[in-house]
MARTOR-826941 format. One record per atom (N, C-alpha, C): x, y, z; chain; atom name; residue in three letters. Coordinates in pm, 1 decimal. Example, Ala and Ser with C-alpha at 12.3 -4.5 7.8 and 13.67 -1.06 7.14 Angstrom:
+----------+----------+----------+--------+-------+--------+
|       px |       py |       pz | chaine | atome | residu |
+----------+----------+----------+--------+-------+--------+
|   1319.0 |   -569.0 |    780.0 |      A |     N |    ALA |
|   1230.0 |   -450.0 |    780.0 |      A |    CA |    ALA |
|   1320.0 |   -330.0 |    780.0 |      A |     C |    ALA |
|   1285.0 |   -225.0 |    708.0 |      A |     N |    SER |
|   1367.0 |   -106.0 |    714.0 |      A |    CA |    SER |
|   1290.0 |      3.0 |    787.0 |      A |     C |    SER |
+----------+----------+----------+--------+-------+--------+
This chain:
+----------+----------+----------+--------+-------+--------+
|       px |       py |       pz | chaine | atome | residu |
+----------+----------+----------+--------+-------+--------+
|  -4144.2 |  -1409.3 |    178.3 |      A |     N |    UNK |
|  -4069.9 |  -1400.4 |     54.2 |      A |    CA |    UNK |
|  -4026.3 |  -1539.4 |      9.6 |      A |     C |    UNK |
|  -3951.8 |  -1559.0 |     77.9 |      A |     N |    UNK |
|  -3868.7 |  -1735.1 |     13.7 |      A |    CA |    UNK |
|  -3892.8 |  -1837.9 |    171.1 |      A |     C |    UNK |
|  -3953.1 |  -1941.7 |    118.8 |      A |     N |    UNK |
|  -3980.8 |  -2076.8 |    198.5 |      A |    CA |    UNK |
|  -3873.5 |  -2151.8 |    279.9 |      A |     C |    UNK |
|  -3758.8 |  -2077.4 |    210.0 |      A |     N |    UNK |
|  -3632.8 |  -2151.5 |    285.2 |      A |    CA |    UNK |
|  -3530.4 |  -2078.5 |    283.5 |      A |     C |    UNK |
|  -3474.7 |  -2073.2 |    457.1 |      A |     N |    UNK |
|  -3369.3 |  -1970.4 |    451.4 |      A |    CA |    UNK |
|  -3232.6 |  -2004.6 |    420.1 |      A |     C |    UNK |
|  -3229.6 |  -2098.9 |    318.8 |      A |     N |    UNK |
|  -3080.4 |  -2102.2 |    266.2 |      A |    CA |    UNK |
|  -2940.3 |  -2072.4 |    298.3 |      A |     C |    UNK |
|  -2935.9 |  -2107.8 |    469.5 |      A |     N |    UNK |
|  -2831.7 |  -2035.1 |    531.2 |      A |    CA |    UNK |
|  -2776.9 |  -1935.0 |    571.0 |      A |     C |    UNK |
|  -2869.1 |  -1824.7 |    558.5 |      A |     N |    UNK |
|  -2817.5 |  -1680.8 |    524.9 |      A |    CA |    UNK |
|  -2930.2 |  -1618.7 |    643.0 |      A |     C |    UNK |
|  -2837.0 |  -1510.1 |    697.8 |      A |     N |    UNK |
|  -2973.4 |  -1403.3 |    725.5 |      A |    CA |    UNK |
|  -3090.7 |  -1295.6 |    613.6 |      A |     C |    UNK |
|  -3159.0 |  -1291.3 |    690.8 |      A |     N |    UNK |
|  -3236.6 |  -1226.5 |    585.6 |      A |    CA |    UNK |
|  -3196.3 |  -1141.6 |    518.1 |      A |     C |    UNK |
|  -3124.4 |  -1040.6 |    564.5 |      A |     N |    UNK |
|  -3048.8 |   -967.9 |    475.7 |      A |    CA |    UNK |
|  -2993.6 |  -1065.9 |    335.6 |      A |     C |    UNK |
|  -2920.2 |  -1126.6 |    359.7 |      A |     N |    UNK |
|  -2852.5 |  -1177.7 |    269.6 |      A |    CA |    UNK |
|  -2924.6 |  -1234.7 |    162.6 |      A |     C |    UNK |
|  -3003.5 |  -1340.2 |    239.6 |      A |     N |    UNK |
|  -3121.8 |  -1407.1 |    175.7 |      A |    CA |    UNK |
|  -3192.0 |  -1320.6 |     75.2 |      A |     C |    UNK |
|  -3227.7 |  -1210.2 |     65.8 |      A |     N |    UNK |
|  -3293.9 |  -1125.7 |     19.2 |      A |    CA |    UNK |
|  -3186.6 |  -1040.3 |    -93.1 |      A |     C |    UNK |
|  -3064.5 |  -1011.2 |    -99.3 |      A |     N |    UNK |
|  -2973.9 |  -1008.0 |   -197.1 |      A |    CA |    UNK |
|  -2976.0 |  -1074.5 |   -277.9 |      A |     C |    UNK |
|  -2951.9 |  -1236.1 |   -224.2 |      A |     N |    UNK |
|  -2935.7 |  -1325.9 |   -324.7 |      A |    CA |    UNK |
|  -3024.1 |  -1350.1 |   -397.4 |      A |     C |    UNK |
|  -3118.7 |  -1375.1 |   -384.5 |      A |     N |    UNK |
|  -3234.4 |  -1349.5 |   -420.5 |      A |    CA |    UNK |
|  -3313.1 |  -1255.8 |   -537.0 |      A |     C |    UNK |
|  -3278.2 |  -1166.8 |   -498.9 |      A |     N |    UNK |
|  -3278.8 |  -1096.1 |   -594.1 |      A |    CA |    UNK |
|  -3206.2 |  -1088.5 |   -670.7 |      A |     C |    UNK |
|  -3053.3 |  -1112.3 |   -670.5 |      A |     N |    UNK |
|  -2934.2 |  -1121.3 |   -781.9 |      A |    CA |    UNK |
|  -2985.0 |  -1247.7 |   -876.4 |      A |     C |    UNK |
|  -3048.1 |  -1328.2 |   -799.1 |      A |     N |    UNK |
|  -3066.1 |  -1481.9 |   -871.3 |      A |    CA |    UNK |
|  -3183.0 |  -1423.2 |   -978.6 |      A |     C |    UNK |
|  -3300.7 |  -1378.4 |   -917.0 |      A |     N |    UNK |
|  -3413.3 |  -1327.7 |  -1048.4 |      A |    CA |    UNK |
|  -3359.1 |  -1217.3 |  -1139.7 |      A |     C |    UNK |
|  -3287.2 |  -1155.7 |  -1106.0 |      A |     N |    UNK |
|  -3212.4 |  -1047.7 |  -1189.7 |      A |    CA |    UNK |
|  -3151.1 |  -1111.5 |  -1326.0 |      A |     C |    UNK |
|  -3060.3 |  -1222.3 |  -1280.2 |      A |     N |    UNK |
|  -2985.5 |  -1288.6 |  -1337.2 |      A |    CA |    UNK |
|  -3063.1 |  -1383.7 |  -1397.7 |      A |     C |    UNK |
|  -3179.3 |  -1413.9 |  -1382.2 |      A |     N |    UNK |
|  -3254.0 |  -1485.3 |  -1445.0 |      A |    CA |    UNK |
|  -3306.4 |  -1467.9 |  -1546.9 |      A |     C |    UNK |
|  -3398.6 |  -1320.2 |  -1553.3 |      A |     N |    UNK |
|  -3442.9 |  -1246.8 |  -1629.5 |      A |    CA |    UNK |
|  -3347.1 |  -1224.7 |  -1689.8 |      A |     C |    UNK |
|  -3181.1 |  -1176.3 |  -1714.4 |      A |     N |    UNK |
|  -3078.6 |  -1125.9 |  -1803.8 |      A |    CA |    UNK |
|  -3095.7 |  -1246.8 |  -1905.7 |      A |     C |    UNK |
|  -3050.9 |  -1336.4 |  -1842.7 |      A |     N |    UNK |
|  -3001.7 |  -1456.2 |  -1940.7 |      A |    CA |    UNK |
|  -3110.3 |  -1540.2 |  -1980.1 |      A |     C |    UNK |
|  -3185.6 |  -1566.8 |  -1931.6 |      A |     N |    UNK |
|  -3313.5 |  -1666.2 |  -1965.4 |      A |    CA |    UNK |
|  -3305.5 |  -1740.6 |  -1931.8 |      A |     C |    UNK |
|  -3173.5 |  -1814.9 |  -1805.9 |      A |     N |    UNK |
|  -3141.2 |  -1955.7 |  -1774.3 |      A |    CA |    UNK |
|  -3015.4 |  -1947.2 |  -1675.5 |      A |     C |    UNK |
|  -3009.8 |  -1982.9 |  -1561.3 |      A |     N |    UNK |
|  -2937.2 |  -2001.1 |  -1482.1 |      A |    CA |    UNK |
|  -2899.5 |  -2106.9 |  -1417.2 |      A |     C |    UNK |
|  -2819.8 |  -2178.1 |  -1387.9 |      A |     N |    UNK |
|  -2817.8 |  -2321.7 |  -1274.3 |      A |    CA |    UNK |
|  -2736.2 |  -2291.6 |  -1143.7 |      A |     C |    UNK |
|  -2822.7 |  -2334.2 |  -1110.7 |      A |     N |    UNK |
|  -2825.5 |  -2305.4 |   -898.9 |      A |    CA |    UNK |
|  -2867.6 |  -2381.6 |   -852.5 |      A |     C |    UNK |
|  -2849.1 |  -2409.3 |   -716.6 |      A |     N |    UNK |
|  -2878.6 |  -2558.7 |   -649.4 |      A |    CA |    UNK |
|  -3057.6 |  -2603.1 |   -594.6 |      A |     C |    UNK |
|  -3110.0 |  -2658.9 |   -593.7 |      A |     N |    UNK |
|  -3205.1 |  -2686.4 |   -639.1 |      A |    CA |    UNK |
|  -3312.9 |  -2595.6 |   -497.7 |      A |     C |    UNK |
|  -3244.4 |  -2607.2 |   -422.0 |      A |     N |    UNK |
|  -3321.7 |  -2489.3 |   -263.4 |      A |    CA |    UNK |
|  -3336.8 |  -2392.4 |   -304.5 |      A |     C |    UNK |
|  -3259.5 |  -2298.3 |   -388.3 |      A |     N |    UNK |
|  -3204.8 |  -2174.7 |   -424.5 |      A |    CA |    UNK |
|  -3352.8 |  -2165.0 |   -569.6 |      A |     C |    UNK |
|  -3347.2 |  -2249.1 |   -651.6 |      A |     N |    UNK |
|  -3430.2 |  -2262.7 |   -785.9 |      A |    CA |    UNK |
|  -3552.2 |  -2244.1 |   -748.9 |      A |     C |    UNK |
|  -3589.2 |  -2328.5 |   -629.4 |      A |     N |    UNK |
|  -3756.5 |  -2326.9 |   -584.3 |      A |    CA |    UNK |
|  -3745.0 |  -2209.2 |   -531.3 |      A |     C |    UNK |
|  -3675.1 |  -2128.5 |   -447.9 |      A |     N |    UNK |
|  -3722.6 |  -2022.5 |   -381.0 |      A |    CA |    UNK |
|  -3781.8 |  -1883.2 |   -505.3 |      A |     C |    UNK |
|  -3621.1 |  -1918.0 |   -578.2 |      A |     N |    UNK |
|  -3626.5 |  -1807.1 |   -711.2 |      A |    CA |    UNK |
|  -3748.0 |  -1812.7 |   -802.1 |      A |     C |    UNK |
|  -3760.3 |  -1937.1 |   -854.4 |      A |     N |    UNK |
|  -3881.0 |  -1953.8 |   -946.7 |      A |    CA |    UNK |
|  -4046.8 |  -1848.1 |   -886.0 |      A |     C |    UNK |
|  -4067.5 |  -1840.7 |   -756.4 |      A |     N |    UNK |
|  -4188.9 |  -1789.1 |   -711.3 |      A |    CA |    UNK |
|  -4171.6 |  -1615.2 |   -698.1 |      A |     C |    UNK |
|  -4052.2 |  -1559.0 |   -754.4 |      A |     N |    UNK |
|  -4022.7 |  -1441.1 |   -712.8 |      A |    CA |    UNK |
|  -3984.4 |  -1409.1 |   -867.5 |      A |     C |    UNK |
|  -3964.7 |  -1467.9 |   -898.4 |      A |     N |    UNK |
|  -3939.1 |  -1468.0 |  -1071.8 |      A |    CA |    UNK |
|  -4048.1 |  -1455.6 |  -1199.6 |      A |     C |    UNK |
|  -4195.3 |  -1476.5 |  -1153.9 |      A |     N |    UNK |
|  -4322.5 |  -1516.9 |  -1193.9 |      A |    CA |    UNK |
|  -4349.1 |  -1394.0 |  -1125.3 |      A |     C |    UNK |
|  -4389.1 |  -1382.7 |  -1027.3 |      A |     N |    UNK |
|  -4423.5 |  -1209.9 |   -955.6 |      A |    CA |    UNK |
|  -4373.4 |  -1132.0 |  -1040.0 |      A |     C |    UNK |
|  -4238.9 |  -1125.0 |  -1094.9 |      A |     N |    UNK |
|  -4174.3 |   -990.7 |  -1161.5 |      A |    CA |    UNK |
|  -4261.4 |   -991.7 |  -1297.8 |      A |     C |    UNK |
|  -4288.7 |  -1123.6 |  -1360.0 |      A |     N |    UNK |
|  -4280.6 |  -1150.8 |  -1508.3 |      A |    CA |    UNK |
|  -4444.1 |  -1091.1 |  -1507.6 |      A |     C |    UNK |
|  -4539.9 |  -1117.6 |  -1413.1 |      A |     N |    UNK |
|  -4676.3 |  -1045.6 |  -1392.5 |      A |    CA |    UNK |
|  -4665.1 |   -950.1 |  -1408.0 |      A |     C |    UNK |
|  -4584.7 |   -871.5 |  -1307.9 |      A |     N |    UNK |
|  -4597.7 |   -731.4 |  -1345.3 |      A |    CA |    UNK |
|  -4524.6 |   -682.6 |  -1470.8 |      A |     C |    UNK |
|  -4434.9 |   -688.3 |  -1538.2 |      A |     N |    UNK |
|  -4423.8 |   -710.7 |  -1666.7 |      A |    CA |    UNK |
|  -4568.3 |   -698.6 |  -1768.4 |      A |     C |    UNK |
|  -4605.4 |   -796.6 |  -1796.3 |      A |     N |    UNK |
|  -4738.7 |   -863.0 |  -1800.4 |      A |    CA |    UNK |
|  -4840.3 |   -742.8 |  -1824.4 |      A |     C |    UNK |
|  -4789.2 |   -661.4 |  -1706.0 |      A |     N |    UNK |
|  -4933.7 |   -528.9 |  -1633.0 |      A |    CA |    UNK |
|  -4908.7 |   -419.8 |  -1740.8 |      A |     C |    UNK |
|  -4773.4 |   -413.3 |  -1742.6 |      A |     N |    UNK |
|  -4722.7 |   -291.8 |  -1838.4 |      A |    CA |    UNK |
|  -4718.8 |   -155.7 |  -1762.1 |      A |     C |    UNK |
|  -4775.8 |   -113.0 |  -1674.5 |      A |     N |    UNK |
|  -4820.5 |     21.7 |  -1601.8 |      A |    CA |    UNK |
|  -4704.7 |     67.9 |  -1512.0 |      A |     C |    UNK |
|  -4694.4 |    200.4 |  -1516.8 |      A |     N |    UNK |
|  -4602.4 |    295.5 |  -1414.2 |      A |    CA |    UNK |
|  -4575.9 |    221.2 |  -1331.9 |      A |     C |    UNK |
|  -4658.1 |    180.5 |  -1234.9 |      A |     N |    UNK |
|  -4668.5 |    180.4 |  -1067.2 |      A |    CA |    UNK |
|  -4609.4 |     15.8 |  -1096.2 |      A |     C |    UNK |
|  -4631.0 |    -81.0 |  -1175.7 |      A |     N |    UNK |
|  -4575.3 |   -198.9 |  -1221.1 |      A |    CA |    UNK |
|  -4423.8 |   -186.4 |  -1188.7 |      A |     C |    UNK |
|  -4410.3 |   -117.6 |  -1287.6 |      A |     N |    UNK |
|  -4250.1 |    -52.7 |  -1357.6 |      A |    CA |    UNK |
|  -4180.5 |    -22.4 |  -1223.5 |      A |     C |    UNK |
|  -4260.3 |     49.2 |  -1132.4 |      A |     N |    UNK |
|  -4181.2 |    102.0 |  -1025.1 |      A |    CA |    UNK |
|  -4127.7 |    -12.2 |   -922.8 |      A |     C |    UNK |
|  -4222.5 |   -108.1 |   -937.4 |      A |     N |    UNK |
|  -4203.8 |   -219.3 |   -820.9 |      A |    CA |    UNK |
|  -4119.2 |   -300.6 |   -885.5 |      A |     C |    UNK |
|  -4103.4 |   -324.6 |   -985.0 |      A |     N |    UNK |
|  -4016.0 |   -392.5 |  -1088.3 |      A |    CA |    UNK |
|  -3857.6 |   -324.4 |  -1012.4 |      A |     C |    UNK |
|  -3825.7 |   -239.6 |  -1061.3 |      A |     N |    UNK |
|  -3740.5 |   -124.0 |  -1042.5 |      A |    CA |    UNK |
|  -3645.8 |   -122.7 |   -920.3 |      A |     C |    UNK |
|  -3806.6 |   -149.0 |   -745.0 |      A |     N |    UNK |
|  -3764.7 |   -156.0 |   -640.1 |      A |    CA |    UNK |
|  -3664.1 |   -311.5 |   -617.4 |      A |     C |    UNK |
|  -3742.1 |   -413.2 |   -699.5 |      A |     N |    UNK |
|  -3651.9 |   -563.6 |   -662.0 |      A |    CA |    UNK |
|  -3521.1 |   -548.8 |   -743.0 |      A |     C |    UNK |
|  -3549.0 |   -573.9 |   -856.3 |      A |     N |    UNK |
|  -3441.4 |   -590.1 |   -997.7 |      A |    CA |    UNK |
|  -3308.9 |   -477.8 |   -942.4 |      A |     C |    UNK |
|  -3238.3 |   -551.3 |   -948.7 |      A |     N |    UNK |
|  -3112.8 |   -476.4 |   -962.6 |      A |    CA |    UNK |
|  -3035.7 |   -414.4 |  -1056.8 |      A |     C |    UNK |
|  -3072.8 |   -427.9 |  -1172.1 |      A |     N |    UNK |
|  -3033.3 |   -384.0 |  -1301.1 |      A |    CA |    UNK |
|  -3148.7 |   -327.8 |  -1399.4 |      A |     C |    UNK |
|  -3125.6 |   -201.9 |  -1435.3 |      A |     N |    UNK |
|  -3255.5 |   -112.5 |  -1515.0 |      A |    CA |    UNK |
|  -3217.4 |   -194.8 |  -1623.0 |      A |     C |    UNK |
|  -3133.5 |   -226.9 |  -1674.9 |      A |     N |    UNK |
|  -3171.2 |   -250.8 |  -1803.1 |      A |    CA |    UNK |
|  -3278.7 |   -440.6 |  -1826.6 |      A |     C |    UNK |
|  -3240.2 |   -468.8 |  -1730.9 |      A |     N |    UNK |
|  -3342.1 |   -602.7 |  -1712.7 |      A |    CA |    UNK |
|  -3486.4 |   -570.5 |  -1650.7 |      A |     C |    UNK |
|  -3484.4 |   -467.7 |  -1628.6 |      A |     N |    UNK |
|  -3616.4 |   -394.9 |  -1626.3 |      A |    CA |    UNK |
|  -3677.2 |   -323.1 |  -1790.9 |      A |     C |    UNK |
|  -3595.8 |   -310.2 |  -1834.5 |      A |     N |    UNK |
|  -3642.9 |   -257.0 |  -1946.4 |      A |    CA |    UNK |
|  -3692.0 |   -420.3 |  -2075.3 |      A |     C |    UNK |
|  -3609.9 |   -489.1 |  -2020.2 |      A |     N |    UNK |
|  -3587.9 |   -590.9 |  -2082.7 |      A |    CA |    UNK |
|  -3720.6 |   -657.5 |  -2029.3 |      A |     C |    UNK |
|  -3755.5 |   -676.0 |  -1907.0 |      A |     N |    UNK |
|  -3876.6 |   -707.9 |  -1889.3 |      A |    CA |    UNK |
|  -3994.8 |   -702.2 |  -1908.8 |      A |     C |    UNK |
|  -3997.1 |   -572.3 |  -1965.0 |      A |     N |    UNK |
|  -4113.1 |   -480.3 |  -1969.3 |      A |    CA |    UNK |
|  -4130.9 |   -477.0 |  -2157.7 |      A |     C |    UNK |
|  -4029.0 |   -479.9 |  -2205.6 |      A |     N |    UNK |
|  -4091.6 |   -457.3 |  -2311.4 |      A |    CA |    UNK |
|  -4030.0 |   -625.8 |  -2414.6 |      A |     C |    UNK |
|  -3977.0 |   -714.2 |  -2343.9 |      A |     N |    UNK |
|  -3966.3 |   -858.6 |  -2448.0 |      A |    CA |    UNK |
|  -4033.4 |   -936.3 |  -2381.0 |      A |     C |    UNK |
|  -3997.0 |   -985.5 |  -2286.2 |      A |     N |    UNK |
|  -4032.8 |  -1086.1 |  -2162.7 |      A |    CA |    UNK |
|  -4186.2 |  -1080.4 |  -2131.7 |      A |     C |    UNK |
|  -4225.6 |   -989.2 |  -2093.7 |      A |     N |    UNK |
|  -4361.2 |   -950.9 |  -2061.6 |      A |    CA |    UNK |
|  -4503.0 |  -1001.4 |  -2135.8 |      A |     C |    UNK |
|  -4475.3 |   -893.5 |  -2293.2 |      A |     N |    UNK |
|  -4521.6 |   -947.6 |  -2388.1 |      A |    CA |    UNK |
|  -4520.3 |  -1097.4 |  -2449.8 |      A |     C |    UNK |
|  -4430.0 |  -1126.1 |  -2433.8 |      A |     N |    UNK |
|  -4401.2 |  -1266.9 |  -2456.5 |      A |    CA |    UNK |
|  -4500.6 |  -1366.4 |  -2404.0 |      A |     C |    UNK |
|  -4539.4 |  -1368.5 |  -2278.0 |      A |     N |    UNK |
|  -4615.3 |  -1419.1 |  -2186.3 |      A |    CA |    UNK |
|  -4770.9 |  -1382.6 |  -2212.7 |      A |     C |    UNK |
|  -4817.7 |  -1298.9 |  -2231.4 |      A |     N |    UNK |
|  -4915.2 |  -1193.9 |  -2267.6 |      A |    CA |    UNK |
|  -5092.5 |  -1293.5 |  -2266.9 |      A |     C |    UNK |
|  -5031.4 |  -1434.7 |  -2297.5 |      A |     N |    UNK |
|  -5152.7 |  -1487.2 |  -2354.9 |      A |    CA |    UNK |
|  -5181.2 |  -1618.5 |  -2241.0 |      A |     C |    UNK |
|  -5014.8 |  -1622.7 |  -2185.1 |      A |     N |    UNK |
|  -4975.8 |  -1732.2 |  -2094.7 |      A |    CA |    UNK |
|  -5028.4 |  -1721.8 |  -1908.7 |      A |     C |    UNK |
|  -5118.3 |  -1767.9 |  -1837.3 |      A |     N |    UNK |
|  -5154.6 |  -1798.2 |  -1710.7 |      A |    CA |    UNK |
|  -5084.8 |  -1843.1 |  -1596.4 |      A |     C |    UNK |
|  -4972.0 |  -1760.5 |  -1602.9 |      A |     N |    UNK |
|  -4872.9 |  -1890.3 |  -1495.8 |      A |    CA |    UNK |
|  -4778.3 |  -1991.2 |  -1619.0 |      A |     C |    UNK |
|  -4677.2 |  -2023.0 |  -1512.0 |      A |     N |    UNK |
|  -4624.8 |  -2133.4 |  -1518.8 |      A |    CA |    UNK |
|  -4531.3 |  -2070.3 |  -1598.8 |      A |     C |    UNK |
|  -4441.6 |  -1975.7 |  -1567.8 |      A |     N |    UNK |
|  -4315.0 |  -1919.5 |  -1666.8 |      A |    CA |    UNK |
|  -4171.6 |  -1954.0 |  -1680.1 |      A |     C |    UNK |
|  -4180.0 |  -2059.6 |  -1584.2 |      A |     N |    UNK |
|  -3986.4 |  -2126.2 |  -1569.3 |      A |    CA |    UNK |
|  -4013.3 |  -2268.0 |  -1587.7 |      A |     C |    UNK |
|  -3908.7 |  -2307.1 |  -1587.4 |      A |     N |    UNK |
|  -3899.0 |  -2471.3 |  -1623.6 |      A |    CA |    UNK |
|  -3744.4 |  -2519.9 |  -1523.5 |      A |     C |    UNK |
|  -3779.1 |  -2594.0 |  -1433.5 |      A |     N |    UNK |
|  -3667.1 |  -2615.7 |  -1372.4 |      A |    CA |    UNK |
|  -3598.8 |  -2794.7 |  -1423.2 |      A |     C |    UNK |
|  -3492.0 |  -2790.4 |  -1464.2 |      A |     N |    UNK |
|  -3423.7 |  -2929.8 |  -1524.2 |      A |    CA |    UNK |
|  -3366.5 |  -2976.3 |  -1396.7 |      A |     C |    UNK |
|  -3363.1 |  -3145.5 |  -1333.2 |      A |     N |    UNK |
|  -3254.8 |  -3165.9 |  -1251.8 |      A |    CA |    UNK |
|  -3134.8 |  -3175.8 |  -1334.9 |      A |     C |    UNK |
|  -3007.0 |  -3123.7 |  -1279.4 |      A |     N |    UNK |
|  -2863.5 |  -3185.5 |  -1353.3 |      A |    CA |    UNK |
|  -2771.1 |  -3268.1 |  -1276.4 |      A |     C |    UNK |
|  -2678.0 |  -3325.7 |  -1286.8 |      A |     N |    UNK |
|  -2599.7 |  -3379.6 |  -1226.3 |      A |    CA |    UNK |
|  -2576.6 |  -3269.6 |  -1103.7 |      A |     C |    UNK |
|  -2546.8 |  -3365.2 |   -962.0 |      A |     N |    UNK |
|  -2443.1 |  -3303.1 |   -815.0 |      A |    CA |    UNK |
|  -2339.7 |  -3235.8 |   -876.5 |      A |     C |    UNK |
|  -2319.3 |  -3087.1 |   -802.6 |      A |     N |    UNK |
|  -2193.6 |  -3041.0 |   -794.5 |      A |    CA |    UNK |
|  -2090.4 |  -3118.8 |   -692.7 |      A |     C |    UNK |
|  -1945.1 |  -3091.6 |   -826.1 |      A |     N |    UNK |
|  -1852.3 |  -3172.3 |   -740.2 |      A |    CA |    UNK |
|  -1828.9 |  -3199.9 |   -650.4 |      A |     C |    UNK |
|  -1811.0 |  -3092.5 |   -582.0 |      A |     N |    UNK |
|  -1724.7 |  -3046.0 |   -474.4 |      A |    CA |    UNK |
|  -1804.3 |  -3071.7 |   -344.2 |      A |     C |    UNK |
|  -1915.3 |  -3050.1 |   -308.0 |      A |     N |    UNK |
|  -2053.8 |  -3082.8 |   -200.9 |      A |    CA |    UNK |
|  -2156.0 |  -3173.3 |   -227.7 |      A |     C |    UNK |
|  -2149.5 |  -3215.7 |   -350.5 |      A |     N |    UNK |
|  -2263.9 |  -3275.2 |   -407.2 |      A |    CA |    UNK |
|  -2406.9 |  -3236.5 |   -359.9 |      A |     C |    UNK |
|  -2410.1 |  -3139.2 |   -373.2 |      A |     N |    UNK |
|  -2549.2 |  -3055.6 |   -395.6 |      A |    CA |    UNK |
|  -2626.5 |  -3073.5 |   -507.2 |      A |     C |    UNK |
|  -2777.3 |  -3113.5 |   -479.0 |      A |     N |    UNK |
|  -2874.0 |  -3106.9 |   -589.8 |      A |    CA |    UNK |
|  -2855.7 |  -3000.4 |   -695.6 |      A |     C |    UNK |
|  -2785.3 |  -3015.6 |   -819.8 |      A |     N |    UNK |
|  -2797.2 |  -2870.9 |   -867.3 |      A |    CA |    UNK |
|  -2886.7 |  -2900.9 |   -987.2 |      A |     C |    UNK |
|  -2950.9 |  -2775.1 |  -1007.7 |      A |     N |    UNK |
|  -3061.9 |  -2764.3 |  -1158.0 |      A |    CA |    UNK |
|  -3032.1 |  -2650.8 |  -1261.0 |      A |     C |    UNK |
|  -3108.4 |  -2646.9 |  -1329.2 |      A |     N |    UNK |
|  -3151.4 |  -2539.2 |  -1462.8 |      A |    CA |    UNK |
|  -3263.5 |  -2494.6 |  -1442.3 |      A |     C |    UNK |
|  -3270.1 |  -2362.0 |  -1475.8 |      A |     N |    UNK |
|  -3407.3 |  -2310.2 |  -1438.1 |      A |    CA |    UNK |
|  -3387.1 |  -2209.2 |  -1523.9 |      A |     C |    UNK |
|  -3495.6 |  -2207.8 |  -1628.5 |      A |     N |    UNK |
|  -3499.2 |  -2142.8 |  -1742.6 |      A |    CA |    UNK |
|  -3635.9 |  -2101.4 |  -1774.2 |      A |     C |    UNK |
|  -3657.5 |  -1951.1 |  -1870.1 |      A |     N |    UNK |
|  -3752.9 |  -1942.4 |  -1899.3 |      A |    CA |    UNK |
|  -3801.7 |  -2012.1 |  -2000.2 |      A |     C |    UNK |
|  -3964.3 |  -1996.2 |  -2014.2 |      A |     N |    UNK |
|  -4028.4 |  -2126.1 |  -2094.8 |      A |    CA |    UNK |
|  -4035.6 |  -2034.3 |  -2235.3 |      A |     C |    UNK |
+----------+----------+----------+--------+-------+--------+
């Protein structure tokens, strides 16, 4: 699933994770620290494919990650299409300034 375990057990890892593409897909743009962006971006492109597919069995696997139906619905019928003509390459990650407090690499990672 994700290249780097970000501190967490898998369990967790796999929450966040999914809250992060959830939240991705809602808003079109999120900033998270730059470990967190690379993992998300490759799980974020998987969803937007199947999107893409349009079909039941799509929808269903959509359904199983996404934590929120309505960003499933949102996927399936704006997002998806949107892409329709596009081969890859559906996020755009910005570096931004260190967070304060740890100074952690943090970015933007937005759809294109």
């Amino acid at each position: 699933m994700a290249y780097q375990k970000l501190g967490r057990s898998s369990a967790q890892r796999r929450a966040l994770l999914r809250s992060l593409v959830t939240a991705l897909l809602a808003n079109e743009r999120i900033e998270t620290t730059e470990g967190r962006a690379k993992s998300v971006r490759s799980l974020a492109e998987k969803m937007i494919t199947l999107g893409k597919q349009g079909d039941l069995a799509s929808r269903r696997q959509a359904l199983a990650f996404l934590m929120d139906e309505g960003v499933v619905k949102k996927l399936f019928d704006t997002v998806g299409p949107r892409y329709a003509q596009r081969q890859g390459g559906y996020t755009r990650v910005y570096k931004v300034d260190a967070r304060r407090g740890d100074n952690a690499p943090m970015v933007i990672i937005q759809l294109i």
